[in-house]
C-alpha positions in Angstrom: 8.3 12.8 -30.3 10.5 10.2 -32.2 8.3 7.3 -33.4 11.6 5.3 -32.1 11.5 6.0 -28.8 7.8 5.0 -28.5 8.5 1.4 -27.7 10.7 2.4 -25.0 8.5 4.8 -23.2 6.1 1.6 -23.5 8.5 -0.3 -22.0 9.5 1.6 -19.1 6.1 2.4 -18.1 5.1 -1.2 -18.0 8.1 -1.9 -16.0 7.5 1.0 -13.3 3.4 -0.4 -13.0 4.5 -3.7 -12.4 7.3 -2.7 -10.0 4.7 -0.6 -8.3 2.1 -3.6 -7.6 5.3 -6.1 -6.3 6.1 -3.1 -4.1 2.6 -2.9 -3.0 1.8 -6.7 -2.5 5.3 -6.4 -0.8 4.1 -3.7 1.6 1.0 -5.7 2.3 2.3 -8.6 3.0 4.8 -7.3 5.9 2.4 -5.0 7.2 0.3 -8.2 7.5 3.1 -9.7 9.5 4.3 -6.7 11.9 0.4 -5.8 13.0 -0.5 -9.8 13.3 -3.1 -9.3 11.0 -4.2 -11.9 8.4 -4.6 -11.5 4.6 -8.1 -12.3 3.2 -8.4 -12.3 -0.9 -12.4 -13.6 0.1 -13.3 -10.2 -0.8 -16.1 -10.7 2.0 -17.2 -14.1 0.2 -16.8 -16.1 3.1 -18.4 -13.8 5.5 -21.6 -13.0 3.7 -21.9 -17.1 2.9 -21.3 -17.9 6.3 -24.2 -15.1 7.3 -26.5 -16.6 4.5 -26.0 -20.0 6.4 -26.7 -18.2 10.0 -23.0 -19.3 10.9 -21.5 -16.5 13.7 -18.1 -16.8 13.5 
């Protein structure tokens, strides 16, 4: 492989990753709104606090 087109191999596979996760978050975000479901990013935070505090939601 040429040492010259290293950086742009490096490039382009930085660009496809990062196009893949806007896709996704894209994808997630209007499945979100077509199935009337809501996003959490709590990661189950607010759940098991709430449970620690005997809150039933």
């Amino acid at each position: 492989m040429d040492a010259s087109r290293l950086p742009l191999l490096i490039s382009l596979a930085g660009a496809a990753v990062m196009l893949a996760a806007i896709v996704f978050v894209f994808g997630m975000v209007l499945l979100s709104i077509f199935t009337g479901d809501s996003l959490e990013f709590s990661g189950g935070h607010t759940e098991a606090l709430a449970a620690s505090f005997g809150v039933v939601a």
